[in-house]
N, CA, C and O atoms as CSV, one atom per row, in Angstrom:
chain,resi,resn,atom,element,x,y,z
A,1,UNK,N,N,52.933,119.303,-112.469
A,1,UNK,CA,C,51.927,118.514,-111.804
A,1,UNK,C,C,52.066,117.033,-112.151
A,1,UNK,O,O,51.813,116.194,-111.286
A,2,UNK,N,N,52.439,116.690,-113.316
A,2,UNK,CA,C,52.789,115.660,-113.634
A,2,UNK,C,C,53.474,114.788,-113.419
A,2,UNK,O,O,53.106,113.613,-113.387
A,3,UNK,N,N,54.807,115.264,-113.194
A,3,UNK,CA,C,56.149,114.667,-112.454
A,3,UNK,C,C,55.608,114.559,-110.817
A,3,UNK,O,O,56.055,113.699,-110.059
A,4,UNK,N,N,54.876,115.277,-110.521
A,4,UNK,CA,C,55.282,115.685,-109.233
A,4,UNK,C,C,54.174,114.499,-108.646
A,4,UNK,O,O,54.156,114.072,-107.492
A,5,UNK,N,N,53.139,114.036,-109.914
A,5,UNK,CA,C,52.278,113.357,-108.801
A,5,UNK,C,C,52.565,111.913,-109.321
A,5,UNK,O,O,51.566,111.219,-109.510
A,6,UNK,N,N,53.831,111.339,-109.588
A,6,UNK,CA,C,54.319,110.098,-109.876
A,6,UNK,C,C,54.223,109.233,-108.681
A,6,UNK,O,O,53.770,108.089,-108.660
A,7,UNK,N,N,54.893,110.178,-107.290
A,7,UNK,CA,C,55.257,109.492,-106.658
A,7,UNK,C,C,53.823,109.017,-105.693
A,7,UNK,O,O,53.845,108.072,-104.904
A,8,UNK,N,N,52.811,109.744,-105.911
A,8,UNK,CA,C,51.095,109.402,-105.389
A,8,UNK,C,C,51.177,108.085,-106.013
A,8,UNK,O,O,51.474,107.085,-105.359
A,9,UNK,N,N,50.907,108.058,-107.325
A,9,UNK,CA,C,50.739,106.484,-108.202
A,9,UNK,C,C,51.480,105.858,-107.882
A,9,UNK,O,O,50.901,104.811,-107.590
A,10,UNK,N,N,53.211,105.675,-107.588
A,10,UNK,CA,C,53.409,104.695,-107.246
A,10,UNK,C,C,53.189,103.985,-105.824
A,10,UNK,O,O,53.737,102.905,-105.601
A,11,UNK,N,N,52.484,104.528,-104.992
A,11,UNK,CA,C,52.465,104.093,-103.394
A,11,UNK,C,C,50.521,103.826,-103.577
A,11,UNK,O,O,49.791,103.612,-102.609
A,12,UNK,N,N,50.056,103.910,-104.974
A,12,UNK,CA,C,48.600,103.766,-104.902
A,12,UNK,C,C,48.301,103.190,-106.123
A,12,UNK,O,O,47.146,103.453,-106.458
A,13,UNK,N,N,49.171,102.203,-107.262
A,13,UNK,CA,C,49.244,102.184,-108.282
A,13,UNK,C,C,47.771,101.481,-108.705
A,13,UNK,O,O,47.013,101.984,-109.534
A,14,UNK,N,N,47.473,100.061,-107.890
A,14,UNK,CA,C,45.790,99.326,-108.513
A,14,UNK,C,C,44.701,99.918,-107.951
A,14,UNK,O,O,43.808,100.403,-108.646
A,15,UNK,N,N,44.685,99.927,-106.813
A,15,UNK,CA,C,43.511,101.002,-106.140
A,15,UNK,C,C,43.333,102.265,-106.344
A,15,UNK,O,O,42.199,102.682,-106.581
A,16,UNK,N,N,44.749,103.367,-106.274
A,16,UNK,CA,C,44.034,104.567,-106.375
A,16,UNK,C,C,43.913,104.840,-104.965
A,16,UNK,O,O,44.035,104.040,-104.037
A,17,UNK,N,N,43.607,106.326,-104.915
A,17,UNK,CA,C,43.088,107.498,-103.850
A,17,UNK,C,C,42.243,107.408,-103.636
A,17,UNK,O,O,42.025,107.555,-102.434
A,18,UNK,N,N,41.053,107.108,-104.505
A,18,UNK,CA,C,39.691,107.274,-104.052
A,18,UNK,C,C,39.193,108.667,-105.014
A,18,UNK,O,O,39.774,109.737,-105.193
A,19,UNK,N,N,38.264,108.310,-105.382
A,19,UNK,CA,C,37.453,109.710,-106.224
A,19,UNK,C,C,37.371,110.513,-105.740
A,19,UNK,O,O,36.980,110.482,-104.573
A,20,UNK,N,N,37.844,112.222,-106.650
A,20,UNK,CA,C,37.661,113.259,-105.578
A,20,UNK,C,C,38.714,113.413,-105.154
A,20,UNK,O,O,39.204,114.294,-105.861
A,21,UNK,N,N,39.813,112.957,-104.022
A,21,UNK,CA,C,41.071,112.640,-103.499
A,21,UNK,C,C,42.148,113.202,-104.007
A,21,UNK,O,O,43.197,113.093,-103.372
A,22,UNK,N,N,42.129,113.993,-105.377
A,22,UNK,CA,C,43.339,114.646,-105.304
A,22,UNK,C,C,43.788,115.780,-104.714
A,22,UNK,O,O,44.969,116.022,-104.466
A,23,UNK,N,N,42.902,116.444,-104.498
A,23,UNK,CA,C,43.410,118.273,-104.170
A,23,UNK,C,C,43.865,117.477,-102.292
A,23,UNK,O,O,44.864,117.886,-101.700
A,24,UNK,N,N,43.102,116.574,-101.776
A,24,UNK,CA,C,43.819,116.696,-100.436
A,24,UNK,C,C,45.108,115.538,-100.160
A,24,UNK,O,O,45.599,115.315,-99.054
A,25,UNK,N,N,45.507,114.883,-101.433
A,25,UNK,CA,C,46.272,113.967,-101.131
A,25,UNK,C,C,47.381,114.415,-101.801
A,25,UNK,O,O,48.365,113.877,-101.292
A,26,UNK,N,N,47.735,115.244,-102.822
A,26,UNK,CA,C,48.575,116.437,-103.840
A,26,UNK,C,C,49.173,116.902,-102.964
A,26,UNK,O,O,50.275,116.364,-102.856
A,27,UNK,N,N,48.969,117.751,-102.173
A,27,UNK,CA,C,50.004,118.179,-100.895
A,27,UNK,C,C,50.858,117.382,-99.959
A,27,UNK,O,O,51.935,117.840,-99.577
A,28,UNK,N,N,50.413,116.176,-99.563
A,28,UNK,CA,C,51.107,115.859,-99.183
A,28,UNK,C,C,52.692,115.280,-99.632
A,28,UNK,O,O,53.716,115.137,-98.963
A,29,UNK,N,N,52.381,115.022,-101.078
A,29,UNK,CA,C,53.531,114.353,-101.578
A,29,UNK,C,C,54.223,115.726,-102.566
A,29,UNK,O,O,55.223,115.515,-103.252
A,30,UNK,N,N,53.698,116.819,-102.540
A,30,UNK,CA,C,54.540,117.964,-103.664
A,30,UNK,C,C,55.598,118.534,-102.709
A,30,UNK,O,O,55.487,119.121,-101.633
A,31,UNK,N,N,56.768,118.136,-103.520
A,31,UNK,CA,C,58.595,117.971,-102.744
A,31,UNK,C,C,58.543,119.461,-102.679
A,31,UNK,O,O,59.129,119.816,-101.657
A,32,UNK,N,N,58.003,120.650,-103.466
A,32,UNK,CA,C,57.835,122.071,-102.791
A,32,UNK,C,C,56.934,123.220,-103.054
A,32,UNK,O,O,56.363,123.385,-104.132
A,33,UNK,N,N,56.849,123.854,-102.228
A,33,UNK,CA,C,55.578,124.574,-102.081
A,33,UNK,C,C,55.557,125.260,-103.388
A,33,UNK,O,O,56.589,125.551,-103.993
A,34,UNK,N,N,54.090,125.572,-103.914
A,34,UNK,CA,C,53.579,126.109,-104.914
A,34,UNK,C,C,52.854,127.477,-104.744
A,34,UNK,O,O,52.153,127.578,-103.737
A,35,UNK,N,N,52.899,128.170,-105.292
A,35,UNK,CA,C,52.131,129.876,-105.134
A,35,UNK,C,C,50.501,129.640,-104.993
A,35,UNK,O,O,49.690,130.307,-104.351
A,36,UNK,N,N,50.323,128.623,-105.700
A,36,UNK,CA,C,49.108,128.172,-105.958
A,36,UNK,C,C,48.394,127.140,-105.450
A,36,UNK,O,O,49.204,126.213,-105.425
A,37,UNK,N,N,46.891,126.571,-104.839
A,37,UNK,CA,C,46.360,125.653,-104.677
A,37,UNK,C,C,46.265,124.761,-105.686
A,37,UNK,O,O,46.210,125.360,-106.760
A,38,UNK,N,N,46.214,123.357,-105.827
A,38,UNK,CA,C,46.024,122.793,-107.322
A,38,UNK,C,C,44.730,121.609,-106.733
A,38,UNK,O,O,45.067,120.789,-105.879
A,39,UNK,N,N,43.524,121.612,-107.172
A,39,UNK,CA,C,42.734,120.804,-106.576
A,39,UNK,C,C,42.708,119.638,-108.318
A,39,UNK,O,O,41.771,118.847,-108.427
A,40,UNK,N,N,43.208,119.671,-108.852
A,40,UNK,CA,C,43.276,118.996,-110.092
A,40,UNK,C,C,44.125,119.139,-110.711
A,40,UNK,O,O,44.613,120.266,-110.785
A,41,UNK,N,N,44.744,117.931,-111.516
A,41,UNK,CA,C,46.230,117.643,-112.188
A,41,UNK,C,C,46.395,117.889,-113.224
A,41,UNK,O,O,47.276,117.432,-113.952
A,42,UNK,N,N,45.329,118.895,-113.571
A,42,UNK,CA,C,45.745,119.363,-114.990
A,42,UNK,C,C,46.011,118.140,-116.136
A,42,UNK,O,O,46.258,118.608,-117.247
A,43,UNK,N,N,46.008,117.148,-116.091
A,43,UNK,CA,C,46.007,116.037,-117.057
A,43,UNK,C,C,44.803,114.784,-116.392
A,43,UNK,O,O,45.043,114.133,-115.375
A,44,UNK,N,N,43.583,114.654,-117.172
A,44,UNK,CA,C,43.038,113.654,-116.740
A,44,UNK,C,C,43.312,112.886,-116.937
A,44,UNK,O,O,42.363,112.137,-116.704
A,45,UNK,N,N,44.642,111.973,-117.522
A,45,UNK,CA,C,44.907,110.735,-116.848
A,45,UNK,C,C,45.642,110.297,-116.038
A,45,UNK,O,O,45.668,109.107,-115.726
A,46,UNK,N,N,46.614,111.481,-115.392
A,46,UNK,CA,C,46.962,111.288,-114.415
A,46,UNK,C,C,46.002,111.150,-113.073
A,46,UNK,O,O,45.930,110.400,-112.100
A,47,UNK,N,N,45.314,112.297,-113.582
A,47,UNK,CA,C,43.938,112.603,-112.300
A,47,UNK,C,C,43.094,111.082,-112.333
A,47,UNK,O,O,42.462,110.915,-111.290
A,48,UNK,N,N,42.999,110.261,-113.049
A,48,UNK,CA,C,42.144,108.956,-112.828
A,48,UNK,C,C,43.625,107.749,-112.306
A,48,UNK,O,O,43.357,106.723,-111.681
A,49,UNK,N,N,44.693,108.005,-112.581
A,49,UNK,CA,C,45.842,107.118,-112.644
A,49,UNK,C,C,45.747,107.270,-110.822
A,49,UNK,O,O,45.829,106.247,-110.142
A,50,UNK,N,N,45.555,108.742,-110.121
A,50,UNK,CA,C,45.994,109.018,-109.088
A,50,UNK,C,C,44.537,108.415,-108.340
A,50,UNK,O,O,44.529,107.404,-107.638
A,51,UNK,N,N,43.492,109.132,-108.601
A,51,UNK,CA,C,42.108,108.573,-108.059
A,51,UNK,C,C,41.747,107.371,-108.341
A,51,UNK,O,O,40.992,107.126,-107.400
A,52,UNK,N,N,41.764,106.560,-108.913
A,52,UNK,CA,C,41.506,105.109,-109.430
A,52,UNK,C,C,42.121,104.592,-109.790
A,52,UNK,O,O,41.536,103.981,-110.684
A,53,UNK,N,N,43.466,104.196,-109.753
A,53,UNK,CA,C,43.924,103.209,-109.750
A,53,UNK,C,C,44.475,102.857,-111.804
A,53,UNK,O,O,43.888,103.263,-112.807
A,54,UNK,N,N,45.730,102.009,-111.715
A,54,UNK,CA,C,45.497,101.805,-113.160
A,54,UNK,C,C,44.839,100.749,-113.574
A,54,UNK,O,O,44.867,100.642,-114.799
A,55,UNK,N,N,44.035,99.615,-112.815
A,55,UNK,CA,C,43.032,98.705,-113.289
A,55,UNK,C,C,41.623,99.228,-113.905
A,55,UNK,O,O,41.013,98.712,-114.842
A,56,UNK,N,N,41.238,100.416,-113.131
A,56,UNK,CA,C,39.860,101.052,-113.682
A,56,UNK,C,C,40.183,101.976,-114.475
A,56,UNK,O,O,39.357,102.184,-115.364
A,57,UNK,N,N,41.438,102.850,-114.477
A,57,UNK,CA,C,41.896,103.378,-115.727
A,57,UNK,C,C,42.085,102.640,-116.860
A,57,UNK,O,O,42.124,103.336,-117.875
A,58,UNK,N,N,42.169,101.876,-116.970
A,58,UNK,CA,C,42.930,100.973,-118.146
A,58,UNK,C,C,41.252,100.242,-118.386
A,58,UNK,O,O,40.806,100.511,-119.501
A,59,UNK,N,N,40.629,99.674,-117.804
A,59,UNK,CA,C,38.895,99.551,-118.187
A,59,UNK,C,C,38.561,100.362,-118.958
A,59,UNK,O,O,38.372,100.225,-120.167
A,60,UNK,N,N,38.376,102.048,-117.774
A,60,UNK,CA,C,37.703,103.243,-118.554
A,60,UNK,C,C,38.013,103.213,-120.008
A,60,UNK,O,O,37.200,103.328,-120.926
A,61,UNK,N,N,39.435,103.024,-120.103
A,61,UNK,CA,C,40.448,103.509,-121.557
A,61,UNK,C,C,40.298,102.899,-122.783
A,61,UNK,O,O,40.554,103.372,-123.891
A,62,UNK,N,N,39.607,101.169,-122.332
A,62,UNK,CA,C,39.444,100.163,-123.504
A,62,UNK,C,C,38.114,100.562,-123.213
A,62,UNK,O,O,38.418,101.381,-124.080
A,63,UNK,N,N,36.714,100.867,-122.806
A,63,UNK,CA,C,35.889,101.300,-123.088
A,63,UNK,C,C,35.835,102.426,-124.312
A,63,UNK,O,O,35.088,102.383,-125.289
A,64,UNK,N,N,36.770,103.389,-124.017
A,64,UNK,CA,C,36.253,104.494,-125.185
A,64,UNK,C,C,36.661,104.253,-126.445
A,64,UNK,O,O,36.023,104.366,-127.492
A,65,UNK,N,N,38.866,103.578,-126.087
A,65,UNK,CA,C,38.651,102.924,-127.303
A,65,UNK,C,C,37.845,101.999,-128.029
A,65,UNK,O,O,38.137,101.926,-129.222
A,66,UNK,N,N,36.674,101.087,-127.539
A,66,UNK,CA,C,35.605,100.221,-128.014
A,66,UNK,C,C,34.988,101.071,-128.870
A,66,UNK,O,O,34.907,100.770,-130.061
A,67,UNK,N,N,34.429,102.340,-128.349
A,67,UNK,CA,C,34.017,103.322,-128.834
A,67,UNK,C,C,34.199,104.271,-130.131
A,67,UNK,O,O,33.323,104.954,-130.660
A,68,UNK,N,N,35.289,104.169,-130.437
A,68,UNK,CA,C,35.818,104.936,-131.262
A,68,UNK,C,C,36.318,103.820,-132.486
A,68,UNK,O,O,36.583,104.113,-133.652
A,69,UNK,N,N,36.363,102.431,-131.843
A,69,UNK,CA,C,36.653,101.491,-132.699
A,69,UNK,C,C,34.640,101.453,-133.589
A,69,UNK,O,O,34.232,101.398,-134.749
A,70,UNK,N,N,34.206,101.497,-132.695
A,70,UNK,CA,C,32.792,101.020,-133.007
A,70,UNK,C,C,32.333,102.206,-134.197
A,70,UNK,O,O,31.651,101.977,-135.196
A,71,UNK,N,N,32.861,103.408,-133.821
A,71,UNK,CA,C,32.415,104.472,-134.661
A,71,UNK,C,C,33.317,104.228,-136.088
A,71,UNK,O,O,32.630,104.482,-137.078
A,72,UNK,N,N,34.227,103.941,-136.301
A,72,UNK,CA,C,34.863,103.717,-137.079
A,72,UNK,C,C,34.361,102.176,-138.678
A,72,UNK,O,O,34.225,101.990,-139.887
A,73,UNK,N,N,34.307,101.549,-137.308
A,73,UNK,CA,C,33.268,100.189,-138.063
A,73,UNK,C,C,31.991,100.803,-138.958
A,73,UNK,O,O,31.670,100.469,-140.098
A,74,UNK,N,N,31.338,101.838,-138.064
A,74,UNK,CA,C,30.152,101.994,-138.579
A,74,UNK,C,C,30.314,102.957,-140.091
A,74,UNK,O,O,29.821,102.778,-141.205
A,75,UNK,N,N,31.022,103.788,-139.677
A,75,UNK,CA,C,31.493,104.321,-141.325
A,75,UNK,C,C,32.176,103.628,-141.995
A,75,UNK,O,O,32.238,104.199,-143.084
A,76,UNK,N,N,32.758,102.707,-142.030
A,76,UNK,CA,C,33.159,101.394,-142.930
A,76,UNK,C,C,32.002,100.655,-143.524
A,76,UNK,O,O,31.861,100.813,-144.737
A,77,UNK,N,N,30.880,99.642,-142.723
A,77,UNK,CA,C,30.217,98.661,-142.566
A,77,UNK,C,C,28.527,99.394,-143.367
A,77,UNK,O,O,27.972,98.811,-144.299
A,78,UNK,N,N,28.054,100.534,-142.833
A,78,UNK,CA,C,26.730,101.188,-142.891
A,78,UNK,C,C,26.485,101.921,-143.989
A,78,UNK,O,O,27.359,102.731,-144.297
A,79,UNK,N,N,25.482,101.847,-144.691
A,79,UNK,CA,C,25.460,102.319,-145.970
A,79,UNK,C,C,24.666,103.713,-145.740
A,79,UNK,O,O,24.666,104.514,-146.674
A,80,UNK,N,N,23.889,104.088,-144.362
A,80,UNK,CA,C,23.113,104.952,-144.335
A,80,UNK,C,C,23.372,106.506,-143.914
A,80,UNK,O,O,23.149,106.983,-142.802
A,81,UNK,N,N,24.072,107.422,-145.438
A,81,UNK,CA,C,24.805,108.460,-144.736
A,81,UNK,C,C,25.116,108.909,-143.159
A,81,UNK,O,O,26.123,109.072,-142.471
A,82,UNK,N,N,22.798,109.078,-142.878
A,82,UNK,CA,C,23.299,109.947,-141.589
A,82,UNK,C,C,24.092,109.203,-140.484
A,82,UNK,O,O,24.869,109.878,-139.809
A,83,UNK,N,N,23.952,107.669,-140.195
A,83,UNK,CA,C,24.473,107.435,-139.249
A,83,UNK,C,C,25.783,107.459,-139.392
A,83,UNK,O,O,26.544,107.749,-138.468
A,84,UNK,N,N,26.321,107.023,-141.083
A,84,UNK,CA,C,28.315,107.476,-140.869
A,84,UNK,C,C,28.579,108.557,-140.699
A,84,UNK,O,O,29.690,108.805,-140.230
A,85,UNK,N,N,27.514,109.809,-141.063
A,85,UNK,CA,C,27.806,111.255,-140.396
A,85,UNK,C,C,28.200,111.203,-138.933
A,85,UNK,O,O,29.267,111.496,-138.395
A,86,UNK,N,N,27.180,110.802,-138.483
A,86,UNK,CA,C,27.272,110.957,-136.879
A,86,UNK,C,C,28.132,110.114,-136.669
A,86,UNK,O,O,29.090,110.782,-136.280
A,87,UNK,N,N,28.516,108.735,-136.673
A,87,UNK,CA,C,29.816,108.128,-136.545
A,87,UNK,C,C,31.082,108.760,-136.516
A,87,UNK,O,O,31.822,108.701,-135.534
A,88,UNK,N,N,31.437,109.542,-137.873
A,88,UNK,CA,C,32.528,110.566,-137.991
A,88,UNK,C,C,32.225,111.343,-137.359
A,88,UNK,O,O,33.310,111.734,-136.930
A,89,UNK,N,N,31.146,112.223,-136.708
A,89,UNK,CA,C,31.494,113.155,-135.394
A,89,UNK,C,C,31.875,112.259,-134.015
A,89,UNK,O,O,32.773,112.553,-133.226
A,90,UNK,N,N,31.186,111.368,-133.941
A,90,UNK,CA,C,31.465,110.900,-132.637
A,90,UNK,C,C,33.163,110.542,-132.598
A,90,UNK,O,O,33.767,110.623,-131.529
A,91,UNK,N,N,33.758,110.201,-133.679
A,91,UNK,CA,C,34.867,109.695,-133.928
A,91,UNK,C,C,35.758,110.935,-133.547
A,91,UNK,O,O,36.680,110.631,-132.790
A,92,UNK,N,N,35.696,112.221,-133.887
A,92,UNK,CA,C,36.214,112.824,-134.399
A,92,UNK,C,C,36.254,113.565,-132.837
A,92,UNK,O,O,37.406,113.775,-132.458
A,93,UNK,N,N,35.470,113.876,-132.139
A,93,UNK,CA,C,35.067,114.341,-130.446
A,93,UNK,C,C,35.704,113.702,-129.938
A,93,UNK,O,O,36.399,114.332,-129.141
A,94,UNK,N,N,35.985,112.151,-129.944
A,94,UNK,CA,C,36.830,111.017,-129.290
A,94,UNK,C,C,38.217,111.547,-129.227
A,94,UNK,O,O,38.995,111.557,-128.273
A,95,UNK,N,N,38.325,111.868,-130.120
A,95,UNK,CA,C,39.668,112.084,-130.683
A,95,UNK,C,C,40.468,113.270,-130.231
A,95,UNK,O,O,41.632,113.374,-129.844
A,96,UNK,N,N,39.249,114.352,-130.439
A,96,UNK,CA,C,39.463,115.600,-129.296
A,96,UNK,C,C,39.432,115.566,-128.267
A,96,UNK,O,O,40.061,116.523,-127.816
A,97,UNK,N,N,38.807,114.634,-127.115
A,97,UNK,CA,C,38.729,114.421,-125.713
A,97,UNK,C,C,39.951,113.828,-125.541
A,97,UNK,O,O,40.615,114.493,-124.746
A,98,UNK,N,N,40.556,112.824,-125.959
A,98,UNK,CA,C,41.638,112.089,-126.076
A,98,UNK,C,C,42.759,112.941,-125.683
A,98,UNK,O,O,43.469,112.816,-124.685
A,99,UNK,N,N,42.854,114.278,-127.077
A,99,UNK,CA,C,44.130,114.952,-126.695
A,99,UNK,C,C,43.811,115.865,-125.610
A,99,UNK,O,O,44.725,115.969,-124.792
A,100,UNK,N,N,42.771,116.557,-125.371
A,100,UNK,CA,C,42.371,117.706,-125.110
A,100,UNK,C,C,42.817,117.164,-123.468
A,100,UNK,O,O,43.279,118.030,-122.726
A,101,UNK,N,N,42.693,115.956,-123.010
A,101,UNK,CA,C,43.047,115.738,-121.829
A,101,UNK,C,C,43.881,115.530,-121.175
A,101,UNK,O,O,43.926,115.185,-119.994
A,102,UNK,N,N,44.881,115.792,-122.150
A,102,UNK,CA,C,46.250,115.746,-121.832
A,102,UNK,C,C,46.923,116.837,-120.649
A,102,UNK,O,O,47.805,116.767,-119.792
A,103,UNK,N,N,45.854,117.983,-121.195
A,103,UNK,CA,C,46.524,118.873,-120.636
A,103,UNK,C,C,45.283,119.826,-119.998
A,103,UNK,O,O,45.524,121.013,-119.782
A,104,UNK,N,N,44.437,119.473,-119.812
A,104,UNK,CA,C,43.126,119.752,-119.323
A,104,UNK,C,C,42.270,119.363,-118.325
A,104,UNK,O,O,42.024,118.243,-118.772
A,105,UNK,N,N,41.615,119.433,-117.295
A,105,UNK,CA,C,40.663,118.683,-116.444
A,105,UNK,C,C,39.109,118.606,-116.853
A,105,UNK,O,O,38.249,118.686,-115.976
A,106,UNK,N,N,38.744,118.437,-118.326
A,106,UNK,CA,C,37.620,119.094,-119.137
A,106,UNK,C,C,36.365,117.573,-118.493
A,106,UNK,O,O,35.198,117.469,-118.872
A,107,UNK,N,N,36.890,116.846,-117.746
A,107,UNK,CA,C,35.934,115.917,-117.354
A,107,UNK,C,C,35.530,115.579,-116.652
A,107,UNK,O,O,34.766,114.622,-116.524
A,108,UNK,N,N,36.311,116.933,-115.347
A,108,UNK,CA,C,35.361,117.595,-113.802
A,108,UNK,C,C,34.474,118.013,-114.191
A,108,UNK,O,O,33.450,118.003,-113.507
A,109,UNK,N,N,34.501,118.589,-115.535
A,109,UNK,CA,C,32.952,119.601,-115.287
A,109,UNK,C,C,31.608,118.436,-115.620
A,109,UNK,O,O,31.861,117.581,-116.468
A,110,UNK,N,N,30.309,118.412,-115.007
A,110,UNK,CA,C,29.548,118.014,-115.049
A,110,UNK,C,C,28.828,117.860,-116.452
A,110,UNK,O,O,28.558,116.718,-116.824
A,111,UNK,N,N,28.528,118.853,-117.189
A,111,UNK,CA,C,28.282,119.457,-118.026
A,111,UNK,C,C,29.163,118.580,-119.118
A,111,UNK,O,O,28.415,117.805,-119.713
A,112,UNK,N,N,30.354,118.493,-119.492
A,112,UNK,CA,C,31.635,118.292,-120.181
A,112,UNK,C,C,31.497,116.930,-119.962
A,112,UNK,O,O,31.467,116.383,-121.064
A,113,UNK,N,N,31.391,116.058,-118.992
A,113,UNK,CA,C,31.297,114.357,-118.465
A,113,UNK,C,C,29.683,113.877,-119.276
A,113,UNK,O,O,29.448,112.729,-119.654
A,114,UNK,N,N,28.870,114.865,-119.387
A,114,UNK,CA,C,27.818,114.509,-119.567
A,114,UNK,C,C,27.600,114.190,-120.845
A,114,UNK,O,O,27.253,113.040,-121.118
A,115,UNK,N,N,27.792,115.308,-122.004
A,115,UNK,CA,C,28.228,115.469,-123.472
A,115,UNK,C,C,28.732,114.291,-123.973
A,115,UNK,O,O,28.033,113.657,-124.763
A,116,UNK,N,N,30.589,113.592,-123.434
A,116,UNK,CA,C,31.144,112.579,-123.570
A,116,UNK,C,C,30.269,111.486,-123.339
A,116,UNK,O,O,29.924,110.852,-124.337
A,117,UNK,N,N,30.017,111.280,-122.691
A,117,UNK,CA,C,29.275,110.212,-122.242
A,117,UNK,C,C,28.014,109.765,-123.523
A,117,UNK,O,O,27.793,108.658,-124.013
A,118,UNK,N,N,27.218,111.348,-123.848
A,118,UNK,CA,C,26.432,110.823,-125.175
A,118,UNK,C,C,26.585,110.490,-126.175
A,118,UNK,O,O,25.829,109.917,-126.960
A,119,UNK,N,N,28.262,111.037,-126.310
A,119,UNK,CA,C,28.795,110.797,-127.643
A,119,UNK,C,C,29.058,109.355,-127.425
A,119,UNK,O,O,28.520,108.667,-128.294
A,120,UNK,N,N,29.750,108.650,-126.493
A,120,UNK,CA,C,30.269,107.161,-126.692
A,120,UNK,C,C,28.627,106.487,-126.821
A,120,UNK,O,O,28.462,105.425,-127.421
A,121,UNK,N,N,27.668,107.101,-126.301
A,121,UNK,CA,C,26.670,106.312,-126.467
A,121,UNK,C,C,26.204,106.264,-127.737
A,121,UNK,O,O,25.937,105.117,-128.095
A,122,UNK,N,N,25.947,107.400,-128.818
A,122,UNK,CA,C,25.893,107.226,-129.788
A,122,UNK,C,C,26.664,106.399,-130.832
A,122,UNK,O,O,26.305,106.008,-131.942
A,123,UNK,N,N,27.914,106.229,-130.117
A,123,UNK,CA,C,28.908,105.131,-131.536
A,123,UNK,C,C,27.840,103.744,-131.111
A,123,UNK,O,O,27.435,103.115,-132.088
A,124,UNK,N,N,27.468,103.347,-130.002
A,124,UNK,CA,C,26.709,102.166,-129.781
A,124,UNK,C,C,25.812,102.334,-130.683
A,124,UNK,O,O,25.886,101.587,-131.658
A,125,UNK,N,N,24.434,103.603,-130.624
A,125,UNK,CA,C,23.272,103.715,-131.201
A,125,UNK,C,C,23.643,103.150,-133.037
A,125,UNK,O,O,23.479,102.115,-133.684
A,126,UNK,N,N,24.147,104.378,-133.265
A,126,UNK,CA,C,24.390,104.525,-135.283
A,126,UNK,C,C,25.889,103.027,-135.679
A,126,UNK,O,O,26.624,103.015,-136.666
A,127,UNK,N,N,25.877,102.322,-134.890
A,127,UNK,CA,C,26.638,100.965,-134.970
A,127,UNK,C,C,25.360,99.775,-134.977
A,127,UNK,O,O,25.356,98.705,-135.585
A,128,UNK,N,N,24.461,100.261,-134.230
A,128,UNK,CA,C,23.130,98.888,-133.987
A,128,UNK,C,C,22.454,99.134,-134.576
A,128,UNK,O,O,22.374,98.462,-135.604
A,129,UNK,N,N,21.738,99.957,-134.430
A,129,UNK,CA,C,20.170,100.331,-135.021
A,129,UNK,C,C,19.925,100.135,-136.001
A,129,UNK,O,O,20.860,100.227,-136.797
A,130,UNK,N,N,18.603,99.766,-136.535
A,130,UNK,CA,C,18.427,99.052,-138.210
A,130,UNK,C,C,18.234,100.830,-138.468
A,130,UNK,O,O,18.075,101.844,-137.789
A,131,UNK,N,N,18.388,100.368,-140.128
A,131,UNK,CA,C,18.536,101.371,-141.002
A,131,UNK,C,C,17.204,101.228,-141.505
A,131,UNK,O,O,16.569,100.183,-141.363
A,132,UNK,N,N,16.583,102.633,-142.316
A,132,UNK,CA,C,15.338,102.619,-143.086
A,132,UNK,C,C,15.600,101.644,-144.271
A,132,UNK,O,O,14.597,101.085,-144.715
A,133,UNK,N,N,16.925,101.326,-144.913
A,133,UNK,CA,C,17.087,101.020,-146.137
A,133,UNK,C,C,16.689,99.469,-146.284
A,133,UNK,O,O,16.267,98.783,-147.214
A,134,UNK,N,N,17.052,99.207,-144.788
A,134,UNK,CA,C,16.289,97.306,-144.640
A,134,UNK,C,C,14.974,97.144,-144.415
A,134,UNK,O,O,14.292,97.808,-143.635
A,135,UNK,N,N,14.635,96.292,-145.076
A,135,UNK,CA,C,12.971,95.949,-145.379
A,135,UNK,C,C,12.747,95.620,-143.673
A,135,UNK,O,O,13.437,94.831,-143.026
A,136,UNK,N,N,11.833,96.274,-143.250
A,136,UNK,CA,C,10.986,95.530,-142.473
A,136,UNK,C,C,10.410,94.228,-142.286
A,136,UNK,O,O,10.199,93.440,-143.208
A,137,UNK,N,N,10.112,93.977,-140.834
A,137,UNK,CA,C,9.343,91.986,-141.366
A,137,UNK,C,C,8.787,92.707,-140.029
A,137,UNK,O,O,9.064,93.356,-139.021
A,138,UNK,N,N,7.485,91.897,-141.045
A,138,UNK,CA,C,5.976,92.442,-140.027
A,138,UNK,C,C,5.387,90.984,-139.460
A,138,UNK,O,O,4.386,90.959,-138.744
């Protein structure tokens, strides 16, 4: 699936297909028939390389790395266990989405997009938020 959907990206490389757009634009360019329907590329970054383009891929991509940079800071920088706890999970999920998508479409599912999404939000939260350990000003 990989090889095969090179030649989509290169005739769509900044724009992209359009979201959605792979299962009906995959056929046209696969050099030979398959036993199988494939409505997804089995690698989500090809599947965003092919649907969006590599300008909003390459956005999406420095977004999460921000993310994972941010979680990282915060277990460095924060003195307040729980949030470097949760930092090191969020870090650590990053890290699993990262590979896991290599070879996976785990960010069609609704459910699966939704999860990710809380986790990058949390490296923001336990990176900002005051800690109990700082005095208040009333």
């Amino acid at each position: 699936m990989v090889i095969d959907s090179i030649p989509i990206i290169k005739d769509n490389l900044l724009t992209g297909t359009g979201g959605g757009s792979f299962y009906t634009v995959f056929p046209q360019f696969q050099p030979q028939f398959y036993s199988g329907f494939y409505d997804h590329a089995h690698n989500e970054y090809v599947q965003f390389v092919v649907e969006y383009g590599v300008v909003m891929t390459a956005i999406l991509g420095l977004w999460v790395l921000y993310a994972f940079w941010l979680a990282c800071r915060t277990m460095y920088l924060r003195n307040n266990k729980l949030y470097k706890g949760i930092a090191f999970g969020c870090a650590m999920a990053i890290v699993h989405m990262l590979i896991h998508c290599t070879v996976d479409f785990n960010l069609q599912s609704p459910a699966n997009t939704l999860l990710f999404l809380t986790i990058l939000t949390l490296c923001w939260l336990v990176r900002y938020l005051p800690s109990d350990n700082q005095k208040r000003v009333k």
